[in-house]
C-alpha positions in Angstrom: -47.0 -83.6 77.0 -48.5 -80.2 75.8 -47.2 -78.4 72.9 -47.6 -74.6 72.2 -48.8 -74.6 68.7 -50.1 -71.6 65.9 -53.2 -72.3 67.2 -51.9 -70.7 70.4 -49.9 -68.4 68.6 -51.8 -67.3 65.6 -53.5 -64.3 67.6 -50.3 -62.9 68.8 -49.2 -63.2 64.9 -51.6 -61.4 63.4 -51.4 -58.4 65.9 -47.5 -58.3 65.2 -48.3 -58.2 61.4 -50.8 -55.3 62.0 -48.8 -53.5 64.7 -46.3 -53.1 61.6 -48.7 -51.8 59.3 -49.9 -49.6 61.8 -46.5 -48.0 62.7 -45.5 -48.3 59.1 -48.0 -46.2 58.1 -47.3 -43.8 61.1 -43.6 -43.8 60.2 -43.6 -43.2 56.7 -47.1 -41.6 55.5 -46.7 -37.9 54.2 -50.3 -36.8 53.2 -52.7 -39.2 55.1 -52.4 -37.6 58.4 -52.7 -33.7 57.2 -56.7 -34.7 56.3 -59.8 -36.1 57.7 -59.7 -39.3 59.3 -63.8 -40.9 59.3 -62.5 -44.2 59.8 -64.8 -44.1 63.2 -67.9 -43.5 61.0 -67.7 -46.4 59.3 -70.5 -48.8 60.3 -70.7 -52.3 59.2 -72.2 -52.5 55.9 -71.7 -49.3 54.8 -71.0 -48.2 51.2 -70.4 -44.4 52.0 -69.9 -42.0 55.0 -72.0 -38.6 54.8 -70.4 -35.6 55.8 -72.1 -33.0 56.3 -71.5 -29.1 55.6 -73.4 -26.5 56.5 -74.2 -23.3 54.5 -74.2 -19.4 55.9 -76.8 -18.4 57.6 -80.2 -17.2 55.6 -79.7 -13.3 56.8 -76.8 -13.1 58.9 -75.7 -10.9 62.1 -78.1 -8.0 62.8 -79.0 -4.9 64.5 -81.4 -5.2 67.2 -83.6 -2.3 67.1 -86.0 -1.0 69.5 -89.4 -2.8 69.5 -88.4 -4.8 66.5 -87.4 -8.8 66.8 -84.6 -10.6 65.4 -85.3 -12.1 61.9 -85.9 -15.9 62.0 -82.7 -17.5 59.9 -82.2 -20.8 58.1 -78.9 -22.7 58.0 -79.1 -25.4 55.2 -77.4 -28.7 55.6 -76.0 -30.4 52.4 -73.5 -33.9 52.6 -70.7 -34.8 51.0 -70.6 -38.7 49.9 -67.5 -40.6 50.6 -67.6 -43.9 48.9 -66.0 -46.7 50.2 -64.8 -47.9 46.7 -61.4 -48.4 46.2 -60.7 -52.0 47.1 -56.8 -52.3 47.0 -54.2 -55.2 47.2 -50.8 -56.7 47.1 -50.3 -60.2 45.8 -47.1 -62.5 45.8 -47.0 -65.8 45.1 -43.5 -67.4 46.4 -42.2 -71.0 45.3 -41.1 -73.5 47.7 -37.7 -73.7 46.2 -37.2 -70.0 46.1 -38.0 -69.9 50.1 -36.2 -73.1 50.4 -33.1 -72.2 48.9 -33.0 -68.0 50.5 -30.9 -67.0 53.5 -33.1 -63.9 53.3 -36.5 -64.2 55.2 -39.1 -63.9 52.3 -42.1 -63.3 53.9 -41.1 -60.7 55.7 -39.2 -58.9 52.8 -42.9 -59.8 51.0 -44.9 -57.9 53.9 -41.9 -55.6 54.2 -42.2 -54.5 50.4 -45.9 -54.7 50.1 -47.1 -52.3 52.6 -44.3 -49.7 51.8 -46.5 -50.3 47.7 -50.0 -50.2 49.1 -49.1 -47.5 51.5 -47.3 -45.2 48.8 -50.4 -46.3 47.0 -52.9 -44.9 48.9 -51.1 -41.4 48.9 -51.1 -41.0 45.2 -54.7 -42.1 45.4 -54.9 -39.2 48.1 -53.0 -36.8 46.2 -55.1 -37.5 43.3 -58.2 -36.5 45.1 -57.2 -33.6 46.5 -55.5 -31.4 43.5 -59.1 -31.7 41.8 -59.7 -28.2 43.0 -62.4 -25.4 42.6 -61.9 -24.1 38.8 -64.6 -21.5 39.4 -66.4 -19.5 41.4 -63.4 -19.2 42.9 -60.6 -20.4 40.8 -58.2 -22.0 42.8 -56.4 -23.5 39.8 -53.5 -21.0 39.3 -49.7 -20.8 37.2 -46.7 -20.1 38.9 -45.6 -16.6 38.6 -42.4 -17.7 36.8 -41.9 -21.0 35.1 -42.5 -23.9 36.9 -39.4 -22.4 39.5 -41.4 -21.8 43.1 -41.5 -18.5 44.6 -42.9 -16.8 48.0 -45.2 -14.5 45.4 -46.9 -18.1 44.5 -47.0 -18.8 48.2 -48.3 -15.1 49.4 -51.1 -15.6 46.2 -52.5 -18.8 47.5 -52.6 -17.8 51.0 -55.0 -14.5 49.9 -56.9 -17.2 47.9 -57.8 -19.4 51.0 -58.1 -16.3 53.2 -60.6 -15.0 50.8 -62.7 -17.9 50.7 -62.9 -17.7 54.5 -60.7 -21.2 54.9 -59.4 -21.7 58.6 -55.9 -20.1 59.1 -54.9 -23.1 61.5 -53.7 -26.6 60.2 -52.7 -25.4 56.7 -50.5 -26.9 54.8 -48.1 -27.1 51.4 -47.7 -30.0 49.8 -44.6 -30.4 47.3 -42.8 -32.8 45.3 -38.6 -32.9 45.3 -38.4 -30.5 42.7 -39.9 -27.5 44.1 -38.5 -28.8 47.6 -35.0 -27.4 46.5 -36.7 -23.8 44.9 -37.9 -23.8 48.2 -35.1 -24.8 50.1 -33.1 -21.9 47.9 -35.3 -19.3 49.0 -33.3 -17.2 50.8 -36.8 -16.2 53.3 -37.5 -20.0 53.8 -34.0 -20.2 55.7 -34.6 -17.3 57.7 -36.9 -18.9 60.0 -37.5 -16.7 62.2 -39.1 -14.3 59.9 -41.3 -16.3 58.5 -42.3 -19.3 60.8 -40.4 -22.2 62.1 -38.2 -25.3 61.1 -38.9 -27.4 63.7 -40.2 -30.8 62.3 -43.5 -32.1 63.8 -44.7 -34.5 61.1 -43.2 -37.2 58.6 -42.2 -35.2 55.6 -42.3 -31.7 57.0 -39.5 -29.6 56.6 -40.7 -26.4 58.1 -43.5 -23.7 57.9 -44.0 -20.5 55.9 -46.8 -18.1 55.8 -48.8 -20.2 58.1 -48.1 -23.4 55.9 -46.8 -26.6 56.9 -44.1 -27.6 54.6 -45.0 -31.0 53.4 -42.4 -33.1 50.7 -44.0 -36.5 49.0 -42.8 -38.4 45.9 -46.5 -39.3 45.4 -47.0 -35.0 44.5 -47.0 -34.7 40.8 -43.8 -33.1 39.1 -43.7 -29.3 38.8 -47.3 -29.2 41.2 -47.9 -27.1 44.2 -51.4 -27.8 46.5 -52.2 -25.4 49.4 -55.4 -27.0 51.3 -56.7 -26.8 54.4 -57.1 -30.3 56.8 -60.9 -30.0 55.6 -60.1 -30.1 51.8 -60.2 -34.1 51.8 -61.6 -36.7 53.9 -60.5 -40.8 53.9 -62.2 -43.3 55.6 -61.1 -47.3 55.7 -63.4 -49.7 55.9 -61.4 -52.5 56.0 -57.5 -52.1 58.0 -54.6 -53.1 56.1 -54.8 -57.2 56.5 -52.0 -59.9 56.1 -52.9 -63.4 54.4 -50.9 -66.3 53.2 -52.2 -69.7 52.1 -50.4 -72.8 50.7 -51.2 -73.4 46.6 -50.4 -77.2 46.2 -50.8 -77.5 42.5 -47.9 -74.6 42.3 -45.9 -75.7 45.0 -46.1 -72.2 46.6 -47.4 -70.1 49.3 -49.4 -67.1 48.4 -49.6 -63.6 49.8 -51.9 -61.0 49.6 -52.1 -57.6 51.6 -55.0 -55.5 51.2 -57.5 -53.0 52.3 -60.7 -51.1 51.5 -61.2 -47.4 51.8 -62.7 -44.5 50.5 -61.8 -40.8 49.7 -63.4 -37.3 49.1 -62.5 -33.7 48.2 -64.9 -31.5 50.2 -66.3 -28.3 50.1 -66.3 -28.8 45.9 -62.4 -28.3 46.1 -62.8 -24.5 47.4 -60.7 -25.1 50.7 -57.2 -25.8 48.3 -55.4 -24.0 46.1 -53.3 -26.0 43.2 -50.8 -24.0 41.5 -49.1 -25.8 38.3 -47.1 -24.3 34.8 -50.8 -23.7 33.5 -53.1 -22.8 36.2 -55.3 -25.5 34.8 
C-alpha cells in the first residue's frame, strides 16, 4: 500500500508558507511598494545592484542657426551602489511540552508573528534610509512652520522644493506617522476633497491625496516627522525572499524556527528627490 508522505507534500508546503509572506507583505506593507523594486537585477552572487543616473546634458537645447551645426554634447553616467547587506531574521525556539500541551497552533502563530516583525522590520529599515535627505545644495531638511502641529503651508513648501529641483510631479507621496495623521485629518482643506485631490484609497496605508501627494500613514515614520519623496528617492532590492525553516533540537527537546531574508537598500539621487520636514529642519 502507498502512502502520501512530506516527501510528497513538502513542495506544496513551502509554497503555502511563501504564498503567505507574499500576500502578507502585499496586505500590510505601507512604504515598500511607494519605491524602487530591483529585486529582478539581482544576479546570483551579487553583493550590490548599480543604478545608474544620468547627469544634464553638457550644453543643452539650442538654436540652430544658418550654416552653423549643432554643438556635440556629453551626458555623463554616474551609479548609485545598493548593497545587499542587511541580512535579517526571526528565530523561535518552541519546547515539546509547550506545543504538546497548546490548543493554539504554535507554528503558525510563530510564522504568523514573525513575518508581521521582520516585515514591520524592513519598513523602519526603509524609513530610515529614506529621511537621510539632501542638507545642501538644496536643503531639503526643513521645520514645520508651527510647532511640530502639520499644516498645508509645510505641505505647499515642500511641494515648491521638489518642483524646484525638477523631481517628477507623478507618483509623489507623503509619508506620516499617527500623530500628524490627525493634524492632517483636522485640516479643514484635507476633507474637502474635491478641492484639493481625492480620497479614494488605492494603496495599504493611504488615506487620500493632497497637492499631488499620496497620503501615506506607517507606525514605522518617526514621531513628529514628515518625508515628501518622489518613487525614485529609494531603491530596495532582495536577494534572498522571505524563507520559512524549522528543524528538531534533540538535546532541548524543541523544534526551532527561523524566518529570514537578505536585502539591500539605497537613497538615490544624494537624497535631493525628498523633502524631510521635522521640529528642527535638521
Amino acid at each position: 500500500m502507498a502512502n502520501i508522505t512530506v516527501t510528497e507534500t513538502s513542495a506544496v508546503a513551502i509554497d503555502v508558507v511563501s504564498q503567505y509572506v507574499q500576500m502578507y507583505l502585499k496586505n500590510n506593507a505601507v512604504i515598500l511598494p511607494t519605491v524602487l523594486d530591483r529585486t529582478s537585477d539581482v544576479v546570483v552572487g551579487a553583493k550590490q545592484v548599480e543604478i545608474g543616473r544620468a547627469g544634464a546634458l553638457s550644453v543643452g537645447a539650442e538654436t540652430k542657426a544658418a550654416n552653423t551645426p549643432y554643438t556635440g554634447q556629453t551626458l555623463t553616467w554616474v551609479t548609485d551602489d545598493l548593497l545587499l547587506n542587511l541580512h535579517k531574521g526571526v528565530y523561535v525556539e518552541l519546547e515539546n511540552i509547550a506545543n504538546i500541551q497548546s490548543v493554539v497552533d504554535q507554528e503558525a502563530a510563530i510564522l504568523e508573528r514573525a513575518t508581521e516583525d521582520l516585515t514591520f522590520k524592513l519598513e523602519q529599515e526603509l524609513y530610515t534610509a529614506m529621511k537621510a535627505v539632501s542638507a545642501a545644495t538644496p536643503d531639503h531638511r526643513v521645520a514645520f512652520k508651527s510647532g511640530t502641529t502639520l499644516s498645508l503651508e509645510d505641505i505647499t513648501n515642500a511641494r515648491k522644493l521638489l518642483n524646484i529641483a525638477k523631481v517628477p510631479m507623478t507618483e509623489r507621496f507623503m509619508l506620516i506617522n499617527p500623530e500628524q495623521e490627525e493634524d492632517l485629518l483636522n485640516l479643514d482643506n484635507f476633507r474637502s476633497a474635491e478641492k484639493y485631490g481625492s480620497n479614494t484609497i488605492l494603496m495599504t496605508g493611504e488615506i487620500g491625496t493632497i497637492f499631488g501627494f499620496r497620503v501615506l500613514m506607517s507606525n514605522a515614520v518617526t514621531a513628529d516627522e514628515v518625508l515628501f519623496y518622489h518613487r525614485t528617492h529609494c531603491a530596495f532590492a532582495r536577494q534572498v525572499g522571505m524563507t520559512w525553516e524549522s528543524d528538531r533540537k534533540l538535546q532541548n527537546s524543541s523544534k526551532e524556527y527561523l524566518l529570514e531574508t537578505v536585502y539591500g537598500l539605497k537613497m538615490l539621487d544624494a537624497g535631493k528627490r525628498a523633502v524631510l520636514v521635522n521640529a528642527t529642519g535638521a
